[in-house]
N, C-alpha and C positions, 0 to 999 in steps of 0.2 A: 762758599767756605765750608769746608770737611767739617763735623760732628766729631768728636773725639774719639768714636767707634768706627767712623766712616773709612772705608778702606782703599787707596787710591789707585792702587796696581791690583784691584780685586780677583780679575782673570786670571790671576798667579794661582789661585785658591781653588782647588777642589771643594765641592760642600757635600757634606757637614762634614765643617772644622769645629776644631778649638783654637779657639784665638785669645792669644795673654798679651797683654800691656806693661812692662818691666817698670814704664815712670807710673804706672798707678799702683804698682805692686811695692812698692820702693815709699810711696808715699802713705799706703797700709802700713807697711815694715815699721816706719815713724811714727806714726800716729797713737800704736802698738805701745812704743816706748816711750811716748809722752807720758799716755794713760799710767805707766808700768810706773813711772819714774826713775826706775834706773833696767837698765837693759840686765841686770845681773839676774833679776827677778824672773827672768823671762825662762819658760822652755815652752817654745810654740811646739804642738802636733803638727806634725806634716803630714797625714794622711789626706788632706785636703789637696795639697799641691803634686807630692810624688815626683817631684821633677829635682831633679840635682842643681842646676842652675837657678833656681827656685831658692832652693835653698840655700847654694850660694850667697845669695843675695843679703837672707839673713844673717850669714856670717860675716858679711861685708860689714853690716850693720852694728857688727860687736855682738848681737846674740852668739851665744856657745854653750847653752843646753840646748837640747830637744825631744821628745817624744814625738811614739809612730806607735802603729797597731801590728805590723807583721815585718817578718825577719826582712823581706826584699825592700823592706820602706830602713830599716836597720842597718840594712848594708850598704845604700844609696848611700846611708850617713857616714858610714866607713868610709868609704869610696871619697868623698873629701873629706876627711879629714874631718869632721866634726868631733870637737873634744869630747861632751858628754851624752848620751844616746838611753835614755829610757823606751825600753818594750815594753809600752801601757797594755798589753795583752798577756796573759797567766801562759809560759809556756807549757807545752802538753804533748804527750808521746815525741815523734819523729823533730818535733820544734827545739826540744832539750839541748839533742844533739848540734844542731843547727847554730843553737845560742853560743856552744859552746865553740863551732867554730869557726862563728863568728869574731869570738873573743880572743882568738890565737892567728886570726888572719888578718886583722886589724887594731895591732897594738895601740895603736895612735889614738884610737876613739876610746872611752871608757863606757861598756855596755853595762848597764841595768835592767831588771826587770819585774814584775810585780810576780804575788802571790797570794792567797788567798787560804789557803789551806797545810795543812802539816803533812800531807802525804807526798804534795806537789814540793813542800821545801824540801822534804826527807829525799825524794828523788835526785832533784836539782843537786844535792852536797852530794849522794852520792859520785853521781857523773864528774863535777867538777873536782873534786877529791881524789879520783883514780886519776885523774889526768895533771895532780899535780897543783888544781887553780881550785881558785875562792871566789864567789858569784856574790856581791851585793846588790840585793835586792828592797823593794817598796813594799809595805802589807799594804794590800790593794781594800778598803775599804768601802759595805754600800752605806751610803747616807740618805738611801731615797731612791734611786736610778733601777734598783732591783732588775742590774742586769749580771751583775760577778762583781766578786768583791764580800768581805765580813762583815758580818754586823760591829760597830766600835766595841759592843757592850762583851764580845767572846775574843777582840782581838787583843788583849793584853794577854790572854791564855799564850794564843798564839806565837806571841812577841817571849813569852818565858820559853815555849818547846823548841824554839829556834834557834834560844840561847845554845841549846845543845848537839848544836851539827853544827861541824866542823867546814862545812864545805859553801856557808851561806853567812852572811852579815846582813843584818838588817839596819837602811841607813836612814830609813823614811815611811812614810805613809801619801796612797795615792787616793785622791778621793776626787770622782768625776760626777756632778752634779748636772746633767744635761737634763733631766730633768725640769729643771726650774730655770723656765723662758716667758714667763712672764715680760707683759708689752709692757704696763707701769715698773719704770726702775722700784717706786719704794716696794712694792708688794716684791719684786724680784730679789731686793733686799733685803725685807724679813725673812723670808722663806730659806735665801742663805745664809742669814746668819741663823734659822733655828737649824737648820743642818749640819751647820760648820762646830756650833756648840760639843756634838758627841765627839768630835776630831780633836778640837783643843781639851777636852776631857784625857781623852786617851793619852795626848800628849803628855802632860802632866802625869798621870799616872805610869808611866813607861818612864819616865825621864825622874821619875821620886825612884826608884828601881837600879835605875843605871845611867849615871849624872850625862848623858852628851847632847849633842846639838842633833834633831833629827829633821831631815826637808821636807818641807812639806806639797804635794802636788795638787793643786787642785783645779778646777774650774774648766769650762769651754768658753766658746766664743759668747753666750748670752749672759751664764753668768762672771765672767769676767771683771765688768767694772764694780759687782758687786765684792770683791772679792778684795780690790788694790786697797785697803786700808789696812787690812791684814798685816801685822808684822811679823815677816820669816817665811812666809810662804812662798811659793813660786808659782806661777801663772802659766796654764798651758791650752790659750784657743788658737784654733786651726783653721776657719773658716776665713777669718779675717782679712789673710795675706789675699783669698779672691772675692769674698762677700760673693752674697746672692741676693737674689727678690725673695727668699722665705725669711732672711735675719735682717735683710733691707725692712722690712715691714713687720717682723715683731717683737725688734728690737729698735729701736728707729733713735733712740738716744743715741748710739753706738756713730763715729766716725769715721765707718769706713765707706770707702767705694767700691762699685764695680771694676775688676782687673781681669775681668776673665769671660768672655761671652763666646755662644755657639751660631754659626753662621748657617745658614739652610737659603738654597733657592725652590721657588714657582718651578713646579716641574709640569703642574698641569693646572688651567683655567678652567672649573667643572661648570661652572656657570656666574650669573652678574652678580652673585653674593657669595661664591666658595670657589675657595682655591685648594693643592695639596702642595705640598713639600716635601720635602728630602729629609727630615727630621726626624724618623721612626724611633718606635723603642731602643732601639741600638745608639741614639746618637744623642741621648739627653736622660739623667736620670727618670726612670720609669715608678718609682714606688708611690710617687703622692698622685692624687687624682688629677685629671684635668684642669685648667691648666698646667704643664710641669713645664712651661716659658711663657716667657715675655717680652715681647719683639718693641725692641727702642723706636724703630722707624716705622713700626704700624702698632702702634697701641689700640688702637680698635679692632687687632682681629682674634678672633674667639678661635682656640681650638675646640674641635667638637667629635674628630675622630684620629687613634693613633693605631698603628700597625708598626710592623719589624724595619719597614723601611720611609712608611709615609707618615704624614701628620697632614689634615685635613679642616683648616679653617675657614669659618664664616667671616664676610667682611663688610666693609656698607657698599662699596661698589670698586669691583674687582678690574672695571671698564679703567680704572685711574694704575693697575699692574700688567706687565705680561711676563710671559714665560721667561723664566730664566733670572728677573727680578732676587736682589740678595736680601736678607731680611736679618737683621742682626739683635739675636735673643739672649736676655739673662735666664739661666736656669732657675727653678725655683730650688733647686739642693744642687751646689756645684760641687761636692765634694764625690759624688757615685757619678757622674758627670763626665769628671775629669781621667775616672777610670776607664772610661770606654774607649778612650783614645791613645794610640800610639803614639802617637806624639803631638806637640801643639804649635802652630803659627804665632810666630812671634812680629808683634805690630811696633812701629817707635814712630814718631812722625807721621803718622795715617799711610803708613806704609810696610810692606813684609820686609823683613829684614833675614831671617833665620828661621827654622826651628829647632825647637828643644823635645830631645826623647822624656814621652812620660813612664820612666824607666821604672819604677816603683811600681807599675800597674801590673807587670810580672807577678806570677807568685813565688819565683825564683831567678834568682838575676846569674848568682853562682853558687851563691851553698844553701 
């Protein structure tokens, strides 16, 4: 009897794939909106998936926000039809333009994007302005991430200089805590609620100024469950719809599965305890040390060396593989992963059925 990874027409498959699972991606999608409570709450990132049918899926679902990090993850979301579309990324020079026509070639979707600064808004209304359109936009806030974004304590400044361009609305605040991945839920807990305190400050103070309702974005895939008691907020992790062995393990409270794994064969036998593969830098995210996978049907084998095109594991006895053997691994970061590939093998029944371009991996699809 097949493994639920196990692949039954495998010879179909050139390796190294990407190979997705739509009924385990479909059963993340839910799981998502258990946690959420109501699906309205939701704006998943898709920079983890990048695939259009992908995200399809999610709007099958009833999700109809989402955030992405770059304009070709943006346009995917055009391209069906996604009602509402945050660019969790501060646009900048040649991107402006881009946002803008984005915004004129996909009515259908409603594009937003964050900001952080008064020069970056001043530009933004510019542009949008001459052309006639009005951009609402998120003040992108840092809470601790100290990667982009304001500090809460200067961004009510911010929230007043904006009042005065004509070319921008500000209709929210985005605050991405990736930061705080704590394996104990309560400690992940405290840590976001001491961060979430300067957010709900601002709120208030923004909202004593000028009476409306503002959305609020927050979280990723780890601190997520810390986040759903929140009221008014909206929830945006990415990781989930594929998980991997780094949030499989240091988040382990979290109920998602694996929907997404990388396939490699034995291409060479070097001796009774080391094999190589087909797995190189090129074919699995390369940023974390060794291991950067995890092979479901040889859990005992150690990578020990990686190159552009091999990976080179030790194992307890290689006499039990030969050449050409398929080895089916979870990524430790599926999300730089899912980039390296043109498109992905799609599995239903331990079997190929299709595949789906990962169209988003572009850094331009058309504008």
């Amino acid at each position: 009897m097949n493994t639920w990874y196990e692949i039954k027409n495998i010879e179909k498959i050139d390796s190294p794939a990407l190979i997705i699972y739509p009924q385990r991606v479909k059963i993340n999608i839910s799981e998502l909106i258990r946690m959420a409570g109501s699906v309205g709450l939701l704006r998943p990132h898709v920079k983890t998936n990048k695939i259009a049918e992908v995200c399809a899926l999610m709007l099958d679902a009833g999700i109809t926000k989402f955030k992405c990090a770059t304009i070709a993850e943006a346009e995917m979301l055009g391209m069906i039809k996604a009602p509402d579309v945050l660019l969790a990324h501060q646009p900048v020079g040649p991107k402006m333009e881009r946002l803008l026509r984005l915004v004129t070639t996909y009515p259908s979707t409603h594009f937003t994007c964050i900001i952080d600064n008064f020069l970056t808004a001043k530009e933004l209304s510019q542009l949008f302005t001459g052309q006639g359109q009005r951009i609402q936009v998120f003040i992108d806030l840092n809470i601790g991430m100290n990667r982009s974004g304001i500090i809460p304590e200067k961004a009510l400044q911010l929230f007043k200089d904006c009042q005065t361009l004509p070319g921008i609305r500000i209709i929210g605040l985005h605050a991405y805590d990736g930061h705080i991945r704590d394996t104990d839920l309560n400690e992940r807990t405290q840590r976001s609620d001491e961060a979430f305190v300067k957010v709900d400050q601002l709120v208030k103070e923004i909202t004593s100024i000028e009476e409306r309702t503002l959305q609020i974005v927050v979280g990723g895939s780890p601190s997520f469950p810390t986040h759903i008691k929140r009221k008014g907020v909206q929830f945006s992790p990415g990781t989930f719809v594929f998980w991997d062995w780094g949030y499989k393990h240091i988040v382990p409270d979290e109920p998602f599965d694996y929907a997404a794994l990388v396939i490699t064969r034995i291409v060479s036998i070097i001796d009774d305890k080391t094999v190589c593969t087909d797995l190189g830098h090129k074919s699995v995210a390369a940023e974390n040390p060794l291991p950067r996978v995890h092979f479901l049907n040889a859990p005992d084998a150690t990578p020990i060396a990686q190159s552009e095109e091999h990976l080179v594991m030790t194992l307890p006895d290689t006499n039990k593989y030969k050449v050409g053997d398929v080895l089916y691994g979870v990524p430790v970061h599926i999300c730089p992963t899912v980039a390296l590939y043109d498109s992905a093998v799609i599995v239903e029944n331990n079997e190929v059925i299709n595949n789906w371009p990962v169209i988003a991996r572009a850094r331009k699809i058309s504008i």
